[in-house]
C-alpha positions in Angstrom: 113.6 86.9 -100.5 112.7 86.8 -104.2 115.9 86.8 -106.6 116.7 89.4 -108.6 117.0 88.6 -112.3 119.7 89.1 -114.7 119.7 91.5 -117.5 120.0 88.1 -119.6 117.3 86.6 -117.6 115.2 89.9 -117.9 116.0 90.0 -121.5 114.9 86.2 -121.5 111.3 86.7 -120.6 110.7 90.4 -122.5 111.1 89.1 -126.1 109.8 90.8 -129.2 110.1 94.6 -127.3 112.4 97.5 -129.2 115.8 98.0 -127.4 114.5 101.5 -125.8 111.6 100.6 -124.3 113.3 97.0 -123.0 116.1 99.4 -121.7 113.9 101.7 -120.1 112.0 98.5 -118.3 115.3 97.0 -117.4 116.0 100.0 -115.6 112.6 100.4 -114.1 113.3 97.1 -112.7 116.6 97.5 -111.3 115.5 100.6 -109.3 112.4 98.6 -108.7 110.1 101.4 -109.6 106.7 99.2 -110.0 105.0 102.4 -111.6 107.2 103.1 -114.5 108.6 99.6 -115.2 104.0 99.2 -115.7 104.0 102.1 -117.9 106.8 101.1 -120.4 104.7 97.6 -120.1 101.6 99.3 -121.1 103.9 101.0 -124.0 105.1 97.5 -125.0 101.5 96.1 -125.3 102.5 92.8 -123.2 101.7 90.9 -120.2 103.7 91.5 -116.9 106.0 88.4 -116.1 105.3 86.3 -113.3 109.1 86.6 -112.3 108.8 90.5 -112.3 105.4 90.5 -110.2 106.8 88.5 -107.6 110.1 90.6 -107.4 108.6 93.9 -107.6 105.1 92.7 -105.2 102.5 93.5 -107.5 99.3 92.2 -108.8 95.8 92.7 -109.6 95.1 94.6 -106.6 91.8 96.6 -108.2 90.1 93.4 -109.1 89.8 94.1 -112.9 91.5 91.2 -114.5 95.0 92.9 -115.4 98.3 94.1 -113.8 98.9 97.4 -114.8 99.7 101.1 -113.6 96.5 101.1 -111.6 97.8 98.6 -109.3 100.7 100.4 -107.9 100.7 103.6 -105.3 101.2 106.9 -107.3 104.3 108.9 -106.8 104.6 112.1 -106.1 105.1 112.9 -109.0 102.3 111.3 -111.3 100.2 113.0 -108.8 100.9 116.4 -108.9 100.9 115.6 -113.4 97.2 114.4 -112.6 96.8 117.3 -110.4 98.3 119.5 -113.3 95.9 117.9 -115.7 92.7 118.1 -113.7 93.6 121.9 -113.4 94.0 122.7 -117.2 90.9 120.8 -118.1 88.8 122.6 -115.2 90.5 125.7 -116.6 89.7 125.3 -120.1 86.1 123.5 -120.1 84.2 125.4 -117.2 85.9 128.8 -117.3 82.9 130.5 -115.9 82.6 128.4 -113.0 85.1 129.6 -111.2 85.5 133.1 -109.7 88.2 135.5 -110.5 90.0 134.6 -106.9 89.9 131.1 -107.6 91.0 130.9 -111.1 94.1 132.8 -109.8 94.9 130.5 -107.9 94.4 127.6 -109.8 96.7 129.2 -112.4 99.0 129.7 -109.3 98.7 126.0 -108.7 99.4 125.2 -112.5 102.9 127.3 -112.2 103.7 125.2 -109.0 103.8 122.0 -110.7 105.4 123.1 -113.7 108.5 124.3 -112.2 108.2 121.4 -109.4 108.5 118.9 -112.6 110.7 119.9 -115.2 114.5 120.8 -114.9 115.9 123.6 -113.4 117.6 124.9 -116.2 114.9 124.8 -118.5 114.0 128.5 -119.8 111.5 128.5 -123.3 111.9 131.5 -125.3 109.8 132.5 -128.8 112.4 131.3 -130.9 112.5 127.5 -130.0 111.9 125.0 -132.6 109.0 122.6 -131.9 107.4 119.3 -133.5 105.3 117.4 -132.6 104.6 113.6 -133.3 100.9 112.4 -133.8 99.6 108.5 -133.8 97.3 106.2 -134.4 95.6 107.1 -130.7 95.5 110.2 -128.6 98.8 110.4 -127.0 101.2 112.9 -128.6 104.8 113.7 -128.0 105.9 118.0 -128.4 109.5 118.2 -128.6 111.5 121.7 -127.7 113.8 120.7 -130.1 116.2 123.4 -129.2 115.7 122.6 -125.4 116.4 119.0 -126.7 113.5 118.4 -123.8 110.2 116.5 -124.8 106.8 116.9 -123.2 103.7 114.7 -123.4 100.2 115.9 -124.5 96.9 114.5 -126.0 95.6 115.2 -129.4 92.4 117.7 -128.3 94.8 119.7 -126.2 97.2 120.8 -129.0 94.1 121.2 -131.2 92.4 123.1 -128.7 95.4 125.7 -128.0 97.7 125.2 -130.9 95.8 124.1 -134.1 97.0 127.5 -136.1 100.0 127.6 -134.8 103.0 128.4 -137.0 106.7 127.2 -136.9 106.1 123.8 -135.6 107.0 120.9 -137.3 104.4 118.4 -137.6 104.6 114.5 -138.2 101.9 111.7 -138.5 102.9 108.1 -137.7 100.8 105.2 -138.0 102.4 102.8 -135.7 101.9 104.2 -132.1 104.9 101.8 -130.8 107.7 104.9 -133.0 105.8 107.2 -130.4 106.5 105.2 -127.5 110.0 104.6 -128.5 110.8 107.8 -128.8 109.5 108.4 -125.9 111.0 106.0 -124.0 114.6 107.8 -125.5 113.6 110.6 -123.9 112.7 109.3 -120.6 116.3 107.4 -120.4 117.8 110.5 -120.9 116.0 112.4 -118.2 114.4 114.8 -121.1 110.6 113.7 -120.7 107.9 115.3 -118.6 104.8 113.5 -118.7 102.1 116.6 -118.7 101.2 118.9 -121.1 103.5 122.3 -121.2 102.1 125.4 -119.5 101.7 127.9 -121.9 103.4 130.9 -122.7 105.6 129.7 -120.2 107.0 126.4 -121.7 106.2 126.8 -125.2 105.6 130.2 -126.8 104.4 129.4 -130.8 102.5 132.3 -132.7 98.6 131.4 -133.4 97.5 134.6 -134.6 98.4 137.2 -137.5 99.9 139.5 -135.1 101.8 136.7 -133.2 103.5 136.0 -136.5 104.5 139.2 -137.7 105.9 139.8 -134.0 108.3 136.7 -134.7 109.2 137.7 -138.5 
């Protein structure tokens, strides 16, 4: 049986790496969650130790050259958040594809995974504060900050829903790794959900004239 390393072995072999995101792959490890110890990897931009393959029995398993999130079997979770995805883009792109019946329940489906993946006690109302944090590359991070609860989005889907919208605090960084770290802060605290919130459901911002003099 494969040792476990030590956090000072760990910390050893994953030089060069902000403290959140090492602390969120430390922790990864521990539980030995392959999927998300690969994801915080990705985040870091390095190369998967040959220590941490071995103890957490992965490798190249697709045959494209590189250990990564590909390699591993999907939880539950990140598949019903691929699910979720697939849903809202099928929603949004090909709206007249689908008949009445069926886009009912694919909006049925939508509500399912949302309240499957984010806390219980989570309740948005039209007042929140938001922000949102925009990189160098696609990936955004939209923060309830009065939920103190962080969701993850691209670029095109807040410009495709939200690009008027008022009362959101807006910030541009240049170095994608501030995203990732503040995202890994969020994920150590249990206050991340890695999809895209459902509208007027999980985030409620005015976008039109009227929307705004509703909220004063």
């Amino acid at each position: 049986m494969t040792e476990k390393l030590s956090w000072q072995e760990f910390r050893s072999i994953h030089t060069g790496i902000k403290k959140e995101i090492k602390s969120l792959m430390w922790n990864a490890y521990k539980e030995q969650d392959a999927e998300k110890y690969l994801e915080a990897v990705e985040s870091a931009g390095i190369e998967t130790p040959e220590e941490v393959k071995v103890y957490l029995k992965i490798g190249d398993t697709d045959g494209d050259g590189d250990v990564d999130v590909d390699d591993v079997q999907k939880s539950d979770e990140t598949a019903m958040y691929q699910e979720y995805a697939k849903l809202q883009q099928q929603l949004h792109r090909f709206p007249h594809a689908y008949t009445a019946i069926q886009k009912r329940e694919m909006q049925a489906r939508l509500v399912e995974i949302a309240e499957a993946t984010r806390p219980h006690n989570y309740k948005c109302s039209a007042t929140d504060g938001w922000q949102i944090w925009f990189g160098p590359t696609q990936q955004c991070l939209l923060i309830n900050t009065s939920k103190n609860l962080a969701f993850t989005c691209s670029r095109g889907w807040w410009q495709r829903r939200y690009l008027n919208a008022k009362y959101v605090d807006r910030q541009l960084v240049h170095d994608k790794e501030q995203i990732a770290r503040m995202r890994a802060q969020y994920e150590i605290r249990k206050k991340l959900i890695k999809r895209a919130p459902l509208p007027e459901v999980e985030i409620m911002v005015p976008t039109t004239a009227a929307d705004y003099q509703m909220r004063g």
